[in-house]
C-alpha positions in Angstrom: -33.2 15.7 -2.8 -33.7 12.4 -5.3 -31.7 9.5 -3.2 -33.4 6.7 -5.5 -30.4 4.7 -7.1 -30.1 1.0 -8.7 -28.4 -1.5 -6.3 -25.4 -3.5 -7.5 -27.5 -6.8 -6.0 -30.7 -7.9 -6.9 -31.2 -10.3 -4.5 -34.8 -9.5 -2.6 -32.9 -9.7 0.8 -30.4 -7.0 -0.5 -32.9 -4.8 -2.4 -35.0 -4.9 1.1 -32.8 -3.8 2.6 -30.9 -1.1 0.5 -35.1 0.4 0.8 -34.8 0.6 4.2 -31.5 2.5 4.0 -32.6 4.9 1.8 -36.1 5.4 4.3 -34.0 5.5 6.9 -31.6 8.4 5.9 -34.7 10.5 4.6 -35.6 10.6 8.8 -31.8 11.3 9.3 -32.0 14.0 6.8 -35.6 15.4 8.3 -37.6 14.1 11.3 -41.0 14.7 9.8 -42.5 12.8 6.5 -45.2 11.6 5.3 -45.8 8.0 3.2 -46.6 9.9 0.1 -43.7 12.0 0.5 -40.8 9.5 1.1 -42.9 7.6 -1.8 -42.1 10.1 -4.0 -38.6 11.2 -2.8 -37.2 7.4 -3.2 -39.7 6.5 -6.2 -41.4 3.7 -3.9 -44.9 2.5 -4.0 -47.1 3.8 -1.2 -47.6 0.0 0.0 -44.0 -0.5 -0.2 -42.9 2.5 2.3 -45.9 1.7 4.3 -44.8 -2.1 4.7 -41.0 -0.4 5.7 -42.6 2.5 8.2 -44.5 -0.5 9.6 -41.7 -2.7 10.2 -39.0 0.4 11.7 -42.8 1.1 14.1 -42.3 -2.6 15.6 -38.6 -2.0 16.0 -39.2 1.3 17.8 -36.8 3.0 15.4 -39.7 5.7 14.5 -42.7 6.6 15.8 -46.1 7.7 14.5 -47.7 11.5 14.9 -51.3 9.8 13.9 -52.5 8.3 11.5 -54.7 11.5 10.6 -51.2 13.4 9.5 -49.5 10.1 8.6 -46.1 11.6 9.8 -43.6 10.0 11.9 -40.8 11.1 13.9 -37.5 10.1 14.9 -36.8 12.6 17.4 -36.7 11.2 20.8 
């Protein structure tokens, strides 16, 4: 399941969040994943998806199994 597509807008606002979309429906789609895996499923840097997990952590929208298994779950 390849979501990664180019955005109509290239405006850094828009392309933010058109990333976080596509992180988002990956949990929507499957409550368990891993940084390297939704890196590769939506053709992100590791830094990048880490940066997005981090910011949907603070707004309680996911939360962490560890940072051993680097999965996260949106679940409960």
């Amino acid at each position: 399941m390849n979501i990664a597509y180019q955005s109509s807008s290239n405006k850094p606002k828009d392309i933010k969040f058109h990333n976080q979309k596509l992180v988002l429906s990956l949990f929507l789609a499957n409550d368990y994943w891993s940084i390297p895996q939704i890196s590769e499923e939506i053709k992100l840097s590791k830094t990048s998806v880490a940066k997005i997990i981090s910011g949907m952590e603070q707004r309680e929208q996911i939360v962490s199994l560890g940072k051993g298994t680097r999965e996260f779950d949106t679940s409960f």
